[in-house]
MIVOBA-84480 format. One record per residue (C-alpha): residue number from 1; z, y, x. Coordinates in Angstrom, 1 decimal. Each point is the difference from the previous one (the first is absolute). Layout:
<n:NUM&z:Z&y:Y&x:X>
...
END
This chain:
<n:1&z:109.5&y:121.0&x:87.2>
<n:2&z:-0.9&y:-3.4&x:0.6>
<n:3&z:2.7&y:-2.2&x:2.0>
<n:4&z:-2.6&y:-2.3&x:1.9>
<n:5&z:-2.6&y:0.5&x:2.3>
<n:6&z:-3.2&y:0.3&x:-1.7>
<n:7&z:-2.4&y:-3.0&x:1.1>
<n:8&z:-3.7&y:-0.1&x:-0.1>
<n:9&z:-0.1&y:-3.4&x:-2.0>
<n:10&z:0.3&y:-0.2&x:-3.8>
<n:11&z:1.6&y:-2.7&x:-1.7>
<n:12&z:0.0&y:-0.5&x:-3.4>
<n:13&z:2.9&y:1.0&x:-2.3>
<n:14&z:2.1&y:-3.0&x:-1.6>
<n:15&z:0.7&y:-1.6&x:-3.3>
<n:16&z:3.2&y:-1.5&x:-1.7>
<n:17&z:-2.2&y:-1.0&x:-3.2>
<n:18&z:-2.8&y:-1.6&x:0.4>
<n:19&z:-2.2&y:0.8&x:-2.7>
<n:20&z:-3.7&y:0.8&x:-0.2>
<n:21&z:-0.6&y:-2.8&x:2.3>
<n:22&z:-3.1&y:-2.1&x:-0.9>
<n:23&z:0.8&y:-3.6&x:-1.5>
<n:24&z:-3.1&y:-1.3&x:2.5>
<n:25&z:0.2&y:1.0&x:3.5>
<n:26&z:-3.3&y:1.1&x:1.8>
<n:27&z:-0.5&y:-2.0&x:3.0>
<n:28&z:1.6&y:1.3&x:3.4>
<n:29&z:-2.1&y:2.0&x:2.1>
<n:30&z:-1.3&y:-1.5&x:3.3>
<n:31&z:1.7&y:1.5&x:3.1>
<n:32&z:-2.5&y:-0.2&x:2.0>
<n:33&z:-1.6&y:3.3&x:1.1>
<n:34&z:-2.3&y:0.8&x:-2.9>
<n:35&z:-2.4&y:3.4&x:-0.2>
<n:36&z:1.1&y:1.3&x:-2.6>
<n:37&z:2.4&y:2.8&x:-0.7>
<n:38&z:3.6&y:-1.3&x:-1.8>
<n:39&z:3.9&y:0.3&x:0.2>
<n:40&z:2.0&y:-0.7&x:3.1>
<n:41&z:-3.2&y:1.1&x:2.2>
<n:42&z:0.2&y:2.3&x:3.1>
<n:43&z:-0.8&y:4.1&x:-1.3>
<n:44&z:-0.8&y:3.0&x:3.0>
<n:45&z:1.2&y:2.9&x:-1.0>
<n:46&z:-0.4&y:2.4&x:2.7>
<n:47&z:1.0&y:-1.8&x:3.2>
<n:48&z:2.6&y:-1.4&x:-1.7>
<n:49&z:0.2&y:-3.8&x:-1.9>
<n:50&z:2.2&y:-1.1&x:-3.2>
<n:51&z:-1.1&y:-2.6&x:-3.0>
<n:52&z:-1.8&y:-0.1&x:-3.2>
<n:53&z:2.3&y:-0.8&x:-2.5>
<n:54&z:-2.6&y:-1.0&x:-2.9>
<n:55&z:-2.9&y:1.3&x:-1.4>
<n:56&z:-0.5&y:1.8&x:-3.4>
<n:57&z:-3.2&y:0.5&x:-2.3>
<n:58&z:-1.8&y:1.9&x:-2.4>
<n:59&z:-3.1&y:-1.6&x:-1.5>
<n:60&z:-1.9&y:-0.9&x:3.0>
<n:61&z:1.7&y:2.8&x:2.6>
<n:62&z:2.8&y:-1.5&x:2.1>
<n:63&z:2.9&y:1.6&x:1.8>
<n:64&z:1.8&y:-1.5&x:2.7>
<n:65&z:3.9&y:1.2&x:-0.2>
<n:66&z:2.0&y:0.8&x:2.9>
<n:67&z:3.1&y:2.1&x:0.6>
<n:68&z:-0.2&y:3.7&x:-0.1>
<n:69&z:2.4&y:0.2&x:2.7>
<n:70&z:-3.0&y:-1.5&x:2.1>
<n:71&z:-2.2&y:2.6&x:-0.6>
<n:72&z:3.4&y:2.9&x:1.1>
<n:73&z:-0.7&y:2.2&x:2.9>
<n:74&z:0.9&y:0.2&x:2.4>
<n:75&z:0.0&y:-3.8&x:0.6>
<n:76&z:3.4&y:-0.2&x:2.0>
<n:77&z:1.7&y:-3.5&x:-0.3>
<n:78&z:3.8&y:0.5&x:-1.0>
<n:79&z:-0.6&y:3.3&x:-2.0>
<n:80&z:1.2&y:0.2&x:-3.9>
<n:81&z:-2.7&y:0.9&x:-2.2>
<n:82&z:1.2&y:2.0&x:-3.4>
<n:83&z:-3.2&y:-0.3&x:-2.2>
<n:84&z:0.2&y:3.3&x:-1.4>
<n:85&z:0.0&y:1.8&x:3.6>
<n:86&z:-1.7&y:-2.2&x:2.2>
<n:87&z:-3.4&y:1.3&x:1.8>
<n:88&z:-2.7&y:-2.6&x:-1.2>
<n:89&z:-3.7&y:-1.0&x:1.2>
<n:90&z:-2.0&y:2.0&x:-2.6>
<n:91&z:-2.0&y:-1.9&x:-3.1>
<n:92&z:-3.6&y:-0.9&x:1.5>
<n:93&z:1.7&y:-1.3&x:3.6>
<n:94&z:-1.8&y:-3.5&x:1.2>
<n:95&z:2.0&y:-3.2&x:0.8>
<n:96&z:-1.1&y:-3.0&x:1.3>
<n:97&z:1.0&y:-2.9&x:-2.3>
<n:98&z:-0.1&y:-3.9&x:1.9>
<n:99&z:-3.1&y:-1.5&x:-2.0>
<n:100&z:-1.5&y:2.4&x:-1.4>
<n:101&z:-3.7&y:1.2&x:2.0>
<n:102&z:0.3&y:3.6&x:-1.2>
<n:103&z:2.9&y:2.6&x:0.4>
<n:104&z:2.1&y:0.0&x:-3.0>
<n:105&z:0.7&y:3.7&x:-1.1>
<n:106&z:3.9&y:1.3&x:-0.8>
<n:107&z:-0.2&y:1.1&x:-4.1>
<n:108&z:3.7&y:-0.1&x:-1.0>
<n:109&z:2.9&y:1.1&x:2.0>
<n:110&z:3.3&y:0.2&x:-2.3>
<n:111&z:1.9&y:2.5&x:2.4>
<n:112&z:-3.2&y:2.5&x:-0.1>
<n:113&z:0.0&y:-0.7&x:-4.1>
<n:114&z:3.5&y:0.8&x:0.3>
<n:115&z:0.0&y:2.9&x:2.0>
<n:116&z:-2.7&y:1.5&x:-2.1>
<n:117&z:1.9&y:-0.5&x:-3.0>
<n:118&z:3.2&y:1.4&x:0.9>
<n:119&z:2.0&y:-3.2&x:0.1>
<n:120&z:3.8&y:0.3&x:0.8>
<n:121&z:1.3&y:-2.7&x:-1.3>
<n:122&z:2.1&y:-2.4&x:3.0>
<n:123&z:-0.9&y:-3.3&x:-1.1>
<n:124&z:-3.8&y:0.8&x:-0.1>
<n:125&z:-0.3&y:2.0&x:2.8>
<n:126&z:1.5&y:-2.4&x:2.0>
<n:127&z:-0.9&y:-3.4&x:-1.5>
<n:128&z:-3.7&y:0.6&x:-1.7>
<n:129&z:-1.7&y:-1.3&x:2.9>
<n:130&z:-4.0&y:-1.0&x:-0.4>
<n:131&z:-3.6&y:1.4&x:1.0>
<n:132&z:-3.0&y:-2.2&x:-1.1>
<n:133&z:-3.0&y:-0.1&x:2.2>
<n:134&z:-3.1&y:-0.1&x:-2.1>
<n:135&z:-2.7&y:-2.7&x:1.5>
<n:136&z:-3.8&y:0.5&x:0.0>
<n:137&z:-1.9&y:-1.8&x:-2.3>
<n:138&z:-1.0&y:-3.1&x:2.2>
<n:139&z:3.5&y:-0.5&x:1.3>
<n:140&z:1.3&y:0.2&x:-3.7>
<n:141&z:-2.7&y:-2.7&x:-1.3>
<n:142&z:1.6&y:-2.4&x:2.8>
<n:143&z:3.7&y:0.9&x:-0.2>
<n:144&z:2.6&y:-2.5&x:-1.4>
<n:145&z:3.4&y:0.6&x:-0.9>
<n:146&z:1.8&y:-2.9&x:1.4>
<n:147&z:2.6&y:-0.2&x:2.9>
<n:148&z:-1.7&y:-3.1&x:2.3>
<n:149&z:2.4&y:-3.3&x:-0.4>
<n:150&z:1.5&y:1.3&x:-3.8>
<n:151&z:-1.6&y:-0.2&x:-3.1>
<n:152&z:1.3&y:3.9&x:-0.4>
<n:153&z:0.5&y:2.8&x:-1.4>
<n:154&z:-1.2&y:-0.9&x:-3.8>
<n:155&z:2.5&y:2.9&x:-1.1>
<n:156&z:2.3&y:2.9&x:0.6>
<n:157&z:3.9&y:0.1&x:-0.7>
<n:158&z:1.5&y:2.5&x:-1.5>
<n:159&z:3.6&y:-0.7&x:1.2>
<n:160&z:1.3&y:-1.7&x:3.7>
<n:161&z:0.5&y:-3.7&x:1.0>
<n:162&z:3.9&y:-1.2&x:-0.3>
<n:163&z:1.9&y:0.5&x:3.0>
<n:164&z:-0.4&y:-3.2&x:2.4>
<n:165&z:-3.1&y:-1.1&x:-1.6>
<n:166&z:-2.6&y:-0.9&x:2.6>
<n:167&z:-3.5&y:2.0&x:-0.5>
<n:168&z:-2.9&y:0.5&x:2.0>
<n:169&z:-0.3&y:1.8&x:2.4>
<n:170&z:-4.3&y:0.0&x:0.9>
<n:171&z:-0.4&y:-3.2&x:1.2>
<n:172&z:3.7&y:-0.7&x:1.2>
<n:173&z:3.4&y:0.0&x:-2.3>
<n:174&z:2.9&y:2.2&x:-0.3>
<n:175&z:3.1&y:0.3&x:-1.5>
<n:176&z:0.8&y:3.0&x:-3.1>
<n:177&z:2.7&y:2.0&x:0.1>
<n:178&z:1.8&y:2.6&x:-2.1>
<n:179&z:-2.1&y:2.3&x:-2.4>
<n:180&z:1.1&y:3.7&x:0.5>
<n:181&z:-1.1&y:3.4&x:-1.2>
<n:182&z:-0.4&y:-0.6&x:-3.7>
<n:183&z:-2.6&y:-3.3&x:0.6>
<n:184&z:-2.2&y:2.2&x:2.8>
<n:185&z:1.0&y:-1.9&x:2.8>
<n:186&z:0.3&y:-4.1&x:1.0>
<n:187&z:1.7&y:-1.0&x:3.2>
<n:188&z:-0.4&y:-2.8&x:1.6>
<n:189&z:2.5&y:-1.4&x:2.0>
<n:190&z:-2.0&y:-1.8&x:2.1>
<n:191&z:-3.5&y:-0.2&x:1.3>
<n:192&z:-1.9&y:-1.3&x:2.8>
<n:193&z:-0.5&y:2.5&x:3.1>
<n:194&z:-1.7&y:3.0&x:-1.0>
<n:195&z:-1.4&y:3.5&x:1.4>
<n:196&z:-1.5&y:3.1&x:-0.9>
<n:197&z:-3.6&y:-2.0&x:-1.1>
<n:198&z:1.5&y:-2.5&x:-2.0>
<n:199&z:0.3&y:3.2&x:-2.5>
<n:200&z:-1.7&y:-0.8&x:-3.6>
<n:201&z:0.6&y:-3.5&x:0.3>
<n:202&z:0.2&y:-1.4&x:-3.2>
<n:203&z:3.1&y:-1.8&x:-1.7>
<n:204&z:-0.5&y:-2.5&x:-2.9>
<n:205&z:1.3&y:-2.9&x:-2.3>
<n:206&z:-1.9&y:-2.4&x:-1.1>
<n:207&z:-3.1&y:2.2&x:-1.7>
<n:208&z:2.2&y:2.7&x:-0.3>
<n:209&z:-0.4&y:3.1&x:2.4>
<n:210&z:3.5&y:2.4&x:0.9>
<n:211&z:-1.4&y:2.7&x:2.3>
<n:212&z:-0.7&y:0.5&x:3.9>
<n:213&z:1.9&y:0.0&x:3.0>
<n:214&z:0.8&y:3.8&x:0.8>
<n:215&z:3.2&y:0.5&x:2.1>
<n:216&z:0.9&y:-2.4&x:3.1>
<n:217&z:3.6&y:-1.0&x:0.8>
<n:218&z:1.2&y:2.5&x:2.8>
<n:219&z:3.0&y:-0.3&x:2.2>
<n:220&z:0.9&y:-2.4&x:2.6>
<n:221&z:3.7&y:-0.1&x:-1.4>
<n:222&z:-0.2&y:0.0&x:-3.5>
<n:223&z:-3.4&y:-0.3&x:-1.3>
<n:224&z:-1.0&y:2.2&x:-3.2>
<n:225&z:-2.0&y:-2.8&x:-2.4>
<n:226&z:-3.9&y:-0.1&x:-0.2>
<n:227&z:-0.8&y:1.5&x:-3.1>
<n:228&z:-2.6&y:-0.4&x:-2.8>
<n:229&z:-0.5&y:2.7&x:-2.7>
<n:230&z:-0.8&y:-0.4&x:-3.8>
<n:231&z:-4.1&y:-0.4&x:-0.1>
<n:232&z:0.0&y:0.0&x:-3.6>
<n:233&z:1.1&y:3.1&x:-0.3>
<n:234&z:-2.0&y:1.8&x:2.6>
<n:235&z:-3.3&y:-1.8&x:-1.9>
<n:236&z:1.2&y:1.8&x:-3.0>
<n:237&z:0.7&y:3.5&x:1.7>
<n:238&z:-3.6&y:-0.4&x:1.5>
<n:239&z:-1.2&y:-0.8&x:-3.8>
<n:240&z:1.3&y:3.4&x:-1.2>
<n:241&z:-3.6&y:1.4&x:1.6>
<n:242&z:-3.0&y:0.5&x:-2.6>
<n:243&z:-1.8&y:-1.8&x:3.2>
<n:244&z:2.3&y:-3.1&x:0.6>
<n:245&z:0.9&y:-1.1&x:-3.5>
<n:246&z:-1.7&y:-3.4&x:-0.5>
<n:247&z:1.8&y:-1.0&x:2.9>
<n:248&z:0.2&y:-4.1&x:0.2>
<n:249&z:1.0&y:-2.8&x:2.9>
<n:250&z:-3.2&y:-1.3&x:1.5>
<n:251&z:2.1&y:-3.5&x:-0.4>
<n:252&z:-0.3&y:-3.6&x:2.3>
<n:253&z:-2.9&y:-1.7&x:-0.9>
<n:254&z:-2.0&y:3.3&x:-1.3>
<n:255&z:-2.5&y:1.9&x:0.7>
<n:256&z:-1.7&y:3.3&x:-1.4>
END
């Protein structure tokens, strides 16, 4: 079981090496309000809020990512969510996605992928954490994969950021921790104020993208550590499907 809270936020999973990072960095995104679907914006799931993390793309379809956790049932803040048990919103459910004109439609859910494949493994039912809400075609002509104020993400890292590194975190900064559970999880040991809609907020280097926000400190004593987990790896899992396997980062400074 998971040790933290689950939040509704996703926050990009860190890097200690920074490679695949373009030489040339795109220029940063304006942070003023634009219409357009992208990372770091608002997403209704239900009555309940959390965070794109980033978007993803296939030719010219695009796939905002959140955190499966978002999508759990029932939507009860403080409740541990174990990916291969946890009641989901079905494939085909609606969300409302901030600047995008159409409902985007939930395609992807890594707990129901892993519940109908018999998963039992600990580290992936409790650490593979991603749904990707597929955009209609006019919202996916005018996305853009940039987080507004950074010129990123430009690319995904494989491994965490090194402990006392400062990343972002959205549009604010926070502080990496320790890298536990075989490189599925990234604390950070401190981070601005944060509740159950800060969720999917994305944490990044540079160009380089970790993973999403998914578990809130708890306790008033002795907080547990906000947590990121390993996006690379859930891209990859997702990848395994005949359906998903051209996968790419819809990076700052693209479009489809």
């Amino acid at each position: 079981m998971r040790s933290s809270v689950l939040a509704r936020a996703v926050l990009v999973p860190g890097v200690a090496a920074l490679v695949g990072v373009a030489t040339t960095a795109p220029p940063a995104v304006a942070a003023s309000g634009a219409q357009h679907a992208r990372p770091n914006a608002n997403v209704n799931f239900f009555d309940m809020g959390c965070k794109s993390g980033f978007l993803l793309h296939q030719g010219k379809r695009v796939y905002v990512a959140i955190t499966a956790s978002c999508t759990a049932l029932p939507l009860d803040e403080g409740k541990l969510q174990n990916g291969c048990r946890a009641a989901t919103a079905p494939l085909g459910t609606p969300a409302r996605v901030a600047g995008a004109k159409r409902r985007a439609i939930l395609v992807y859910n890594s707990f129901t992928r892993m519940q109908g494949t018999g998963v039992k493994r600990h580290n992936l039912c409790d650490f593979n954490d991603l749904a990707l809400l597929k955009l209609a075609k006019h919202d996916a002509k005018r996305a853009r994969g940039g987080i507004p104020g950074l010129s990123a993400p430009t690319s995904v890292s494989k491994q965490g950021p090194k402990s006392g590194s400062t990343v972002s975190f959205g549009e604010a900064t926070a502080t990496a921790g320790d890298i536990k559970h075989n490189g599925w999880v990234y604390e950070l040991s401190a981070t601005p104020s944060v509740d159950g809609t800060d969720v999917g907020t994305p944490v990044t280097h540079g160009g380089l993208l970790y993973g999403m926000l998914t578990a809130i400190p708890q306790g008033s004593v002795s907080q547990t550590p906000a947590t990121v987990y390993n996006v690379d790896r859930a891209i990859r899992y997702a990848r395994q499907m005949h359906k998903f396997r051209h996968l790419k980062l819809l990076a700052a400074g693209k479009k489809v």
